[in-house]
N, C-alpha and C positions, 0 to 999 in steps of 0.2 A: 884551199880558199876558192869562193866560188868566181868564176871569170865574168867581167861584169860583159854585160849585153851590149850591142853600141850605142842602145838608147841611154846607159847607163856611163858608158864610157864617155859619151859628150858633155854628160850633165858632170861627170866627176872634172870633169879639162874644162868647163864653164865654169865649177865653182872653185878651183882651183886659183883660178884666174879673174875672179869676181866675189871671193869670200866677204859674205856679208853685206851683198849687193840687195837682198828682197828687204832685212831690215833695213839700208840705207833709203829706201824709197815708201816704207810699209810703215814704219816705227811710229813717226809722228804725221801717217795721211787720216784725217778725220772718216766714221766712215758712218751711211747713216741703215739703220735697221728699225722696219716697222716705225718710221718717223721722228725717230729717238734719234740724237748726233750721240756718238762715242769716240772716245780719244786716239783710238786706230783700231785694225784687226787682232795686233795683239792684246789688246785689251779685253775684248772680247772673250780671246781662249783665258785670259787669266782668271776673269770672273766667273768660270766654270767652276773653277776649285774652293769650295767652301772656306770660309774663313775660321772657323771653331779652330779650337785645341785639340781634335782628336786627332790620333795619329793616321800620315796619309801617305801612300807612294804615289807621286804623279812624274807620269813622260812625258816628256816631247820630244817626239817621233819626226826626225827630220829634221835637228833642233837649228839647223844654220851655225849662225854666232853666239848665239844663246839668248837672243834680246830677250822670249819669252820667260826662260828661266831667270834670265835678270829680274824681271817684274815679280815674279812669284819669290825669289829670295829676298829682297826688298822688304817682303812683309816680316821676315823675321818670324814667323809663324811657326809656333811652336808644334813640334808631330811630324813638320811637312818633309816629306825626304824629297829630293829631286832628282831626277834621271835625264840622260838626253841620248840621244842615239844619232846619227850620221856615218853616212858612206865618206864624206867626205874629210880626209885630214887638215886640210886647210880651211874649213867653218870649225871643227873640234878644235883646231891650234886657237881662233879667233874668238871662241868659245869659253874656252881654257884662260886666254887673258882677262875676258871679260867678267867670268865667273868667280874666278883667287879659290875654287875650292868648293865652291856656295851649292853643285851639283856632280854628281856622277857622272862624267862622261863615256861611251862605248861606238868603237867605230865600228860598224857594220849592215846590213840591208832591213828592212823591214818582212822582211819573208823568212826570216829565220831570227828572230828576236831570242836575245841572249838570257832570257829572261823566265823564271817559274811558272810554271802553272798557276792560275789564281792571287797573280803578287801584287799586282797593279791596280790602284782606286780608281785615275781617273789616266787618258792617254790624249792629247793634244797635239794637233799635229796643224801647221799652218803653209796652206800653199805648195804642199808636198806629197799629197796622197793619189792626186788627177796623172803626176809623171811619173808613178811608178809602174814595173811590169807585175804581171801576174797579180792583179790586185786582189784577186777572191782568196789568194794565199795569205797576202798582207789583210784581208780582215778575219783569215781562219786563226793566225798569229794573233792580233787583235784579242778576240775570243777566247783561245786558250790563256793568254796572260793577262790578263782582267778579271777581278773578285765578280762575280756573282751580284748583281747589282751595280755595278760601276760605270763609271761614264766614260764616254769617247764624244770628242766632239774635235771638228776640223772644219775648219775653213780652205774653201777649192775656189776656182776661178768659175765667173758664172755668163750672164748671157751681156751683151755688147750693149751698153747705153748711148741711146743715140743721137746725133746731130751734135756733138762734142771731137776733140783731137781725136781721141781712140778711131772712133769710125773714119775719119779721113785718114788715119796711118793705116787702119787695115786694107780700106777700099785700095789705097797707092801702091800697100806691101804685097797682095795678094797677086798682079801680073807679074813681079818680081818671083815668087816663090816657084812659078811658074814653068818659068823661064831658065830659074835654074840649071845647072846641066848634072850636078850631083843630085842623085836618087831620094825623094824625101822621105826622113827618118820622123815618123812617127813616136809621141812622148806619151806613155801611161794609156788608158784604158778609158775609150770617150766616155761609157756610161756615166763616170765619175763626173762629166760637164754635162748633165742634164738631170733634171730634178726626177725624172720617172726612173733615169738610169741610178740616180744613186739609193730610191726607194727601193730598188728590187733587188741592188747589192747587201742594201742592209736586210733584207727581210729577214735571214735568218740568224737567228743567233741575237738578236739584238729589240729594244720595245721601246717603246714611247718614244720612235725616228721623227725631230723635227728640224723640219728643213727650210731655213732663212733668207730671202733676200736682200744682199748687202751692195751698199753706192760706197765705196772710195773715192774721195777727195783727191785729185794729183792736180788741183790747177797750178799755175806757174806762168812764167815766162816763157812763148816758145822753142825757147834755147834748151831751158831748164826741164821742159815737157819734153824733148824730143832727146836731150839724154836719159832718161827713162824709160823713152820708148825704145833706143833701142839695146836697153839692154835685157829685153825680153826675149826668149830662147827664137823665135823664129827672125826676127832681124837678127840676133847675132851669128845664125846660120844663112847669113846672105854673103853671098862673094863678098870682096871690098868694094870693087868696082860697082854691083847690085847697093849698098849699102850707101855709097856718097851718092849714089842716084836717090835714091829715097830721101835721104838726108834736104838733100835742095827742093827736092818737090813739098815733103814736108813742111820745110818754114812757109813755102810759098802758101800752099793749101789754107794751112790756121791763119792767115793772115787778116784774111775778113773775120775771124770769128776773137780777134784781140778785142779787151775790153776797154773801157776809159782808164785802167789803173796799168794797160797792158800786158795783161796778162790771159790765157784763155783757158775755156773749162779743158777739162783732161777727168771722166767719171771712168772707174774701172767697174763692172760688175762683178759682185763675187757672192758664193753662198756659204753659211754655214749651218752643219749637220752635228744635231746634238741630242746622243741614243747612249739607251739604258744595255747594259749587258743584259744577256737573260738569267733570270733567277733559276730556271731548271736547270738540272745540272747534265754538265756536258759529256 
């Protein structure tokens, strides 16, 4: 078995220890694309998969606790086979309860996909494609297990919307990271967080690459905003000591920006990418 990376080893001891924490905060965040509201991000990867009767294998790649395969089982949809993939045993156990059955589960990396040559219709992957290593591997995998025509579309973390909580936790978190005295542990491959870098990752092998800009919804209570914020990978790699410091300047910071219902915006930026296999053969 392959020995995971440390980048790989923190994210497995994060989600160990937070199983089911992206859909706790993603599930039901409204999100808005090309001026359209939709009901979250994972709604978005659902409605990638056709709804017809023909028979169809879809993955999700990184699948967490399985919120997305829940949505796609839901439909009862006759053809649809379901797959999900995780490093992690504790999103698969989380997975497993939540699913009774409804999808295939398989624990292992996305750079060695346990999977055929040309098996896979469509592969969906949400907020897990930016922290991988080796990425140009994870989309040669990709390529190889995907029919000839078939889809791939994912959702990644995008660029900072501004004058909301987000940018006053970054601006506050950012001399913290700093300061650190532990070495920092870079996550996945930046091209993945910039619209040119993920053009050039798709060039090959892949056609009709389009690339979305997505507003997530997290407004809330400041309480309720800042447990959210910190359980995103770079606060949860803050000392403790680093972390109650944040914590207080935080509430403090959003306080002008509470509303009459008190509550303040909190917009994630996020994009999705959604490309054709290529029809020539590989």
């Amino acid at each position: 078995m392959t020995v995971p990376s440390p980048a790989e080893s923190y994210l497995l001891d994060f989600h160990g220890r937070l199983a089911g924490v992206t859909a706790h905060w993603f599930a039901t965040a409204p999100v808005q694309r090309e001026g359209e509201t939709f009901p979250s991000t994972y709604s978005l990867l659902e409605a990638v998969v056709p709804r017809d009767a023909g028979p169809r294998v879809v993955l999700d790649l990184a699948c967490g606790d399985g919120h997305l395969l829940e949505l796609l089982a839901k439909r009862e949809q006759p053809g649809l086979s379901l797959l999900g993939l995780d490093m992690s045993e504790h999103e698969l156990a989380a997975a497993q309860a939540r699913l009774k059955g409804a999808a295939t589960l398989h624990q292992g990396r996305a750079q060695t996909l346990p999977f055929a040559e040309a098996s896979i219709d469509v592969v969906l992957s949400h907020l897990a494609l930016m922290l991988m290593d080796d990425v140009e591997t994870v989309l040669a995998e990709l390529r190889r297990v995907l029919k000839p025509g078939g889809t791939v579309s994912v959702v990644v973390g995008g660029d900072m919307v501004r004058g909301d909580a987000v940018e006053r936790f970054a601006g506050l978190l950012r001399p913290l990271l700093l300061a650190e005295t532990q070495p920092w542990l870079p996550l996945g491959d930046p091209r993945v967080r910039s619209v040119e870098g993920l053009k050039g990752l798709f060039h090959e092998g892949f056609e009709d690459v389009a690339i979305q800009d997505l507003i997530v919804q997290g407004d809330g209570e400041p309480r309720s905003v800042w447990d959210s914020l910190r359980t995103t990978y770079d606060a949860d790699r803050l000392s403790p000591a680093a972390r109650a410091s944040l914590e207080a300047s935080f509430l403090q910071a959003v306080e002008p920006l509470r509303r009459s219902d008190g509550t303040v915006s909190c917009r994630w930026g996020m994009r999705q990418l959604t490309a054709t296999s290529s029809r020539v053969s590989r």
